[in-house]
C-alpha positions, 0 to 999 in steps of 0.5 A: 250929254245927249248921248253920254247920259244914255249910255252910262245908264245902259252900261250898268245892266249891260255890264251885269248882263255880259258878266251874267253871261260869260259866267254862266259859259264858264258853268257849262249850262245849256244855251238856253240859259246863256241866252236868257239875259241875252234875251231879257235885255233885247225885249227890253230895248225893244220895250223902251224903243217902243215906249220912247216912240209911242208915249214919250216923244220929243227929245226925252223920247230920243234919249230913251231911244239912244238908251234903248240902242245901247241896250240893245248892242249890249245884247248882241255883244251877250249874244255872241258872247254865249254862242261863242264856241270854244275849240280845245285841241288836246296836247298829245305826245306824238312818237 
């Protein structure tokens, strides 16, 4: 439950964010944009990690510390999700 309980909180933002971000590579949008909720998601784990540390603390203070590290690979996962580049190679007719 320490980590189970972290984890499926983390994995109801992660999930829109991931969706957020593939369905915005799908409108060929800038990278900028593809990156917002990357970004949006980072600061917050960053946020949470800081609050867990400085306010919380204890054992309450690590779990929001262990859902702020699932946010955070949330947020990779994102990352590369819209950094990812798409190769076509076109079918022509050789003759």
């Amino acid at each position: 439950m320490f980590f189970g309980m972290p984890f499926l909180i983390s994995s109801v933002p992660g999930v829109v964010v991931l969706f957020l971000t593939w369905w915005l590579r799908k409108k060929n949008v800038s990278l900028f944009i593809k990156l917002v909720p990357c970004l949006l998601i980072v600061i917050s784990s960053f946020v949470i990690l800081y609050v867990s540390l400085e306010f919380i603390r204890g054992f309450e203070g690590a779990a929001y510390g262990i859902l702020a590290f699932f946010l955070l690979c949330y947020g990779v996962a994102a990352y590369f999700l819209a950094t990812k580049r798409i190769t076509v190679i076109p079918n022509t007719i050789k003759g």
